[in-house]
C-alpha positions as CSV (number, residue, x, y, z in Angstrom):
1,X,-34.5,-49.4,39.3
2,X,-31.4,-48.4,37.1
3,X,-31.4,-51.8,35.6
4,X,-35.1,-52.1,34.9
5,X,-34.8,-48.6,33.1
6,X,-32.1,-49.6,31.2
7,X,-34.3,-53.2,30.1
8,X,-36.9,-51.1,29.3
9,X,-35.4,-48.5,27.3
10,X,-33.3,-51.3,25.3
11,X,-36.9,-52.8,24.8
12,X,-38.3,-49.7,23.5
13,X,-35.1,-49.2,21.0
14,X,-36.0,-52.7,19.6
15,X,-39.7,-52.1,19.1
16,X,-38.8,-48.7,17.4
17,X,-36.1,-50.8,14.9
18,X,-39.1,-53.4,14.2
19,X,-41.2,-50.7,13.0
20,X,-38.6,-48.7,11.0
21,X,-37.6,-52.0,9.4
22,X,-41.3,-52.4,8.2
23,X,-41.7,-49.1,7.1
24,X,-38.7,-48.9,5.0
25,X,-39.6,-51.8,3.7
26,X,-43.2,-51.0,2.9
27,X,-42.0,-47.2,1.5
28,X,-38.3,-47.1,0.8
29,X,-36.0,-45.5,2.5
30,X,-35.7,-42.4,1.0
31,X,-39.3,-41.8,1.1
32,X,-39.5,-42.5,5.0
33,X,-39.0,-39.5,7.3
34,X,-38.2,-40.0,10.8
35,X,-41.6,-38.6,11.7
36,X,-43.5,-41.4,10.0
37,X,-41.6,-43.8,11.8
38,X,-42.3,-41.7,15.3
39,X,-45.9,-41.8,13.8
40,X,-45.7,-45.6,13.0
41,X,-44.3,-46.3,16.6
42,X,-47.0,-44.1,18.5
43,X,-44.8,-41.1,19.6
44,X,-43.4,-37.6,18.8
45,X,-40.5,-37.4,16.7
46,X,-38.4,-35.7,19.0
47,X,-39.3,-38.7,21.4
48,X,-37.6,-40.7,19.0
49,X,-34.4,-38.6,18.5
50,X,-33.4,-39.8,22.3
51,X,-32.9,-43.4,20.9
52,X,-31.7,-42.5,17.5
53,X,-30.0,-39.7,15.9
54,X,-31.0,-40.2,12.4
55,X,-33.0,-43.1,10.4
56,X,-29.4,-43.6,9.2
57,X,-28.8,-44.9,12.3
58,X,-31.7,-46.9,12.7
59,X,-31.1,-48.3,9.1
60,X,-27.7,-49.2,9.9
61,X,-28.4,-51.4,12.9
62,X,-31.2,-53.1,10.9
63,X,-29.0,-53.9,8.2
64,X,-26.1,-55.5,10.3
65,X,-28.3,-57.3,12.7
66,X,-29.6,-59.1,9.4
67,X,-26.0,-59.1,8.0
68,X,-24.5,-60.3,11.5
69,X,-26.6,-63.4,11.7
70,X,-27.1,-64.4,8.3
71,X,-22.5,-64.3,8.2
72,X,-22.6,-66.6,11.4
73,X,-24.7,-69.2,10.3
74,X,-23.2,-69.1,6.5
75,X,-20.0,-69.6,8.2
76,X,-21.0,-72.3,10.4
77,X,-22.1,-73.7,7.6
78,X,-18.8,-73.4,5.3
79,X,-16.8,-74.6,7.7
80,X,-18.8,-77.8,8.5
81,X,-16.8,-79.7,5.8
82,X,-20.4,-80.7,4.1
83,X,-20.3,-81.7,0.7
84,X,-21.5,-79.3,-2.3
85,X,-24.6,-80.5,-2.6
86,X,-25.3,-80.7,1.5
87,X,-23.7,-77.1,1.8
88,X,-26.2,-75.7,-0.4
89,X,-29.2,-77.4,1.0
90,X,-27.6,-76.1,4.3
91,X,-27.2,-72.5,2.6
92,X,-30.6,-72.5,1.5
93,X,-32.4,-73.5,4.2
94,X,-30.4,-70.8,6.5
95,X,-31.5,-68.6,3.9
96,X,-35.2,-69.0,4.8
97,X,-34.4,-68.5,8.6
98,X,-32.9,-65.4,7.9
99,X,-36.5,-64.6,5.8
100,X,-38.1,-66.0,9.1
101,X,-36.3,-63.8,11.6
102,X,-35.1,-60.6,9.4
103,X,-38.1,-59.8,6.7
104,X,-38.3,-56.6,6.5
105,X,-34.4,-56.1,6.4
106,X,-33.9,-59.2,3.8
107,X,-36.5,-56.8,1.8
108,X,-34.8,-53.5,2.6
109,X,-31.2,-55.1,1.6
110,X,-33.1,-56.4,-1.6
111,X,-34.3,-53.2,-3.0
112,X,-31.9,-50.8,-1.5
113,X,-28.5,-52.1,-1.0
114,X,-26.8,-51.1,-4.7
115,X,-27.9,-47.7,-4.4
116,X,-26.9,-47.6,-0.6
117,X,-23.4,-49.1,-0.8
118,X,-22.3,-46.3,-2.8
119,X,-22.8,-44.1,0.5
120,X,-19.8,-44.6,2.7
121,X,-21.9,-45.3,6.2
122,X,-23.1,-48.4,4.0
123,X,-19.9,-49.5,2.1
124,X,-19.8,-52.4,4.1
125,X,-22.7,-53.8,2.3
126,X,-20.8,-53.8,-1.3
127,X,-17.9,-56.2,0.9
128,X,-20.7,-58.3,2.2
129,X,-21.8,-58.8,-1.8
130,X,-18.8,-60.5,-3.0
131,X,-18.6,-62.4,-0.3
132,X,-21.8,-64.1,-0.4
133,X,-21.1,-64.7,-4.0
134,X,-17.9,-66.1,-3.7
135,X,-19.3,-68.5,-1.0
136,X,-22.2,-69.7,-3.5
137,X,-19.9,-69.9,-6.4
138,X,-16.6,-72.0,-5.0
139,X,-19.5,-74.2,-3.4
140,X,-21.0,-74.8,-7.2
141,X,-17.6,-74.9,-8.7
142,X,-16.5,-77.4,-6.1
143,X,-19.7,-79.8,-6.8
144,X,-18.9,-79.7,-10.4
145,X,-15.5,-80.5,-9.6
146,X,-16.6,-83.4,-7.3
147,X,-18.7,-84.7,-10.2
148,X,-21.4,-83.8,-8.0
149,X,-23.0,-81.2,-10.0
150,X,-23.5,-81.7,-13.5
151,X,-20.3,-80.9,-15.9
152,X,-22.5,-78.2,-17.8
153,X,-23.7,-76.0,-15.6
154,X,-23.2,-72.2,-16.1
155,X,-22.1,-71.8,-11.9
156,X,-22.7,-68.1,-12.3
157,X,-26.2,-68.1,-14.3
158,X,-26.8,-71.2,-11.7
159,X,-25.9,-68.6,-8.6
160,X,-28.1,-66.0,-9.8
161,X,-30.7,-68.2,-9.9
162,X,-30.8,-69.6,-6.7
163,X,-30.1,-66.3,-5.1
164,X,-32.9,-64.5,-6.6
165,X,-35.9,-67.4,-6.2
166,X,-34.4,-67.8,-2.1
167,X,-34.1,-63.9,-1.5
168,X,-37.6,-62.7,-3.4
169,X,-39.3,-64.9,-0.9
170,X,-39.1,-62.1,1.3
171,X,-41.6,-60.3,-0.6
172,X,-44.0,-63.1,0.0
173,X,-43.1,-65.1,3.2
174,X,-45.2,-64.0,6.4
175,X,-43.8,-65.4,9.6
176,X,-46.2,-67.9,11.6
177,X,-48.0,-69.1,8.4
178,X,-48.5,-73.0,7.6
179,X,-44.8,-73.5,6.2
180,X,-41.6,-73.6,8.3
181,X,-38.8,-72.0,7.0
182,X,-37.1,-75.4,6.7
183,X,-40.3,-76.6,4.8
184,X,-40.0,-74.2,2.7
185,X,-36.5,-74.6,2.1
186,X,-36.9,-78.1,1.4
187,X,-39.4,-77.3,-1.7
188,X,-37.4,-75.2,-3.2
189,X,-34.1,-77.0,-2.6
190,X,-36.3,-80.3,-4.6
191,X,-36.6,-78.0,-7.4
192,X,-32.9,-76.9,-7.6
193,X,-31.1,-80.2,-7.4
194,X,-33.0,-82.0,-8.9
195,X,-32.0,-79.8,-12.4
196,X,-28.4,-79.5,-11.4
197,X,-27.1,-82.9,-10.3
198,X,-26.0,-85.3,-12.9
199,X,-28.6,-87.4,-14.1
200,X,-28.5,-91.6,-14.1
């Protein structure tokens, strides 16, 4: 009976972060009181409070569930030994899974993270910044090392790039529609190399 309590009340918690994820998506977090969440779920407020403190809280465990998966498969990827122009494809396409499985957070950590790493429950997100950027750049620097990428390219105008036309997706991408992720990745990745490595 304990254990079935327990399932159920660790299934509740997860409903109640899939709808706070969408609503602070949908309104911004600051605008988002913890009773329009309560409202959003289809209970009281203070039913809430006896999963969650705060919406801090809530937003916190949205944001590194994204961040924790997203950092596994980057690294699986990094440490594959791909070449540059296999890691990115590999890059981009996880990129899209993530959109896939984490949507509303991918859109939360879009709009919200500069102005939330500066509090210190969310510093974390500033340290996760650099490090997708350095990933994306020594992958771009190494392909234009490797003669792989063209000799010209402006890495850091090139990273912006390709970060913002992946990560906007979010605001656009519904899960279940008639593209896969990887379908989707593999458009967008046509477009990108195809103006970045050398041409014959």
């Amino acid at each position: 009976m304990r254990a079935m309590s327990t399932s159920a009340s660790a299934g509740r918690r997860a409903e109640i972060l899939a709808t706070a994820a969408q609503v602070f998506a949908d309104q911004g977090y600051n605008a988002t009181t913890v009773r329009r969440i309560a409202d959003a779920a289809g209970m009281l407020a203070g039913s809430l409070y006896h999963h969650f403190d705060s919406k801090e809280s809530m937003l916190d465990e949205i944001l590194s569930a994204f961040l924790d998966e997203l950092w596994a498969g980057y690294e699986t990827v990094l440490a594959a030994g791909l070449g540059p122009p296999e890691t990115i494809e590999a890059l981009v396409t996880e990129s899209f899974r993530q959109i896939d499985q984490h949507g509303p957070a991918v859109a939360i950590y879009q709009k919200e993270s500069r102005h939330l790493s500066a509090q210190p429950r969310f510093g974390s997100l500033a340290t996760s910044q650099v490090k997708f950027e350095h990933a994306w750049l020594r992958t771009l620097e190494r392909g234009v090392t490797e003669q792989a990428f063209r000799a010209d390219l402006d890495v850091r105008l090139v990273y912006r790039f390709v970060r913002d036309t992946v990560w906007v997706a979010a605001s656009w991408y519904r899960p279940g529609g008639p593209h896969s992720p990887e379908e989707i990745a593999r458009q967008y990745l046509s477009m990108v190399l195809e103006g970045i490595t050398p041409r014959s």
